[in-house]
C-alpha positions as CSV (number, residue, x, y, z in Angstrom):
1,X,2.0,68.8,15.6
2,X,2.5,70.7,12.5
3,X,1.4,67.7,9.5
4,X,5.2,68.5,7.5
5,X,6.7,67.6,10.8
6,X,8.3,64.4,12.2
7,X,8.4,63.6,15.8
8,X,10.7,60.8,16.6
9,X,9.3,58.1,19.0
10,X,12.7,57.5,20.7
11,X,14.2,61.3,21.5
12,X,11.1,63.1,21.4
13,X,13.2,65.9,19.0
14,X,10.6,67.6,16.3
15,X,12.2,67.5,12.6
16,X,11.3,68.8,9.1
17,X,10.1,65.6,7.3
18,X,13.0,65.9,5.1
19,X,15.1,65.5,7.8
20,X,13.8,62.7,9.7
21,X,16.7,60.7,8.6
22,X,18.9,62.2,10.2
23,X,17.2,61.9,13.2
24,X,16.8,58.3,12.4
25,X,20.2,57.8,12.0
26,X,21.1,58.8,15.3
27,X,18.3,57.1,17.5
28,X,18.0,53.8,15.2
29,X,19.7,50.7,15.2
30,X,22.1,50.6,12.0
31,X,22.8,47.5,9.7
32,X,26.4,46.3,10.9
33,X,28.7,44.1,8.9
34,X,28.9,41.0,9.9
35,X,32.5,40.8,10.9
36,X,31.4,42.5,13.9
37,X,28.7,40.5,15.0
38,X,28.5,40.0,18.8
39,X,29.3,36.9,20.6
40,X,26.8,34.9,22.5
41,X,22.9,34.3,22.9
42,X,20.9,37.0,21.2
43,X,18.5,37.4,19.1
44,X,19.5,39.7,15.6
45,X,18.1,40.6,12.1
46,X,20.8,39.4,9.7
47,X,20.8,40.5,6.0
48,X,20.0,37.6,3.9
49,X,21.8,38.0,0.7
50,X,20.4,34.7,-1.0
51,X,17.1,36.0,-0.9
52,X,17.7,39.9,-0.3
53,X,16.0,39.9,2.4
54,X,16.2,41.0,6.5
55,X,15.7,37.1,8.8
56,X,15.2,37.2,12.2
57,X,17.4,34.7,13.9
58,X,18.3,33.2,17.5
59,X,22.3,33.3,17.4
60,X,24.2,30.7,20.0
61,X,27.6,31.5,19.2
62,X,28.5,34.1,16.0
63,X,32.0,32.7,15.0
64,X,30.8,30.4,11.7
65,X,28.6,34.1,11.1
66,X,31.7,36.3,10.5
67,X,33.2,34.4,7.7
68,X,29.7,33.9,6.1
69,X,28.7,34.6,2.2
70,X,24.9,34.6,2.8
71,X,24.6,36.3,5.7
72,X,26.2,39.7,5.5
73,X,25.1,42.1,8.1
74,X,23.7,42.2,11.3
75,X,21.5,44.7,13.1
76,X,19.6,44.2,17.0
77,X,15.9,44.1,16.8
78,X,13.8,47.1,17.6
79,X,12.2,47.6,20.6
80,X,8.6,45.6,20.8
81,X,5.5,48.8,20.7
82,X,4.3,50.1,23.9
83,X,0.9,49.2,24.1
């Protein structure tokens, strides 16, 4: 592959460097606000505005979540590497 290309991982589609965002956009997970945050047992990144940072955390029930000041967005966790 050409070295000012990207190749992205999840749609196999070949991109200008300069655009890989775009591509990015489309295949990635997004950071959601967290009024929208799914119910149920999952595990999410959250946006930790106290310390303005991404935590990873196992979520039992969201409802106390969606009104919450310090956590602010939500996003599903990548898919693990393929070995």
């Amino acid at each position: 592959m050409d070295k000012d290309k990207f190749q992205c991982e999840k749609c196999g589609k070949e991109y200008a460097l300069q655009e890989a965002v775009v591509c990015c956009d489309n295949c990635f997970p997004k950071w959601q606000p967290i009024v929208n945050i799914p119910n149920g047992e999952q595990e999410l990144l959250l946006w930790d505005s106290r310390y303005g940072k991404p935590t990873i955390m196992i979520i039992f029930g969201s409802e106390g979540l969606r009104t919450s000041k310090r956590y602010t967005h939500w996003m599903p966790l990548p898919q693990q590497p393929e070995e």
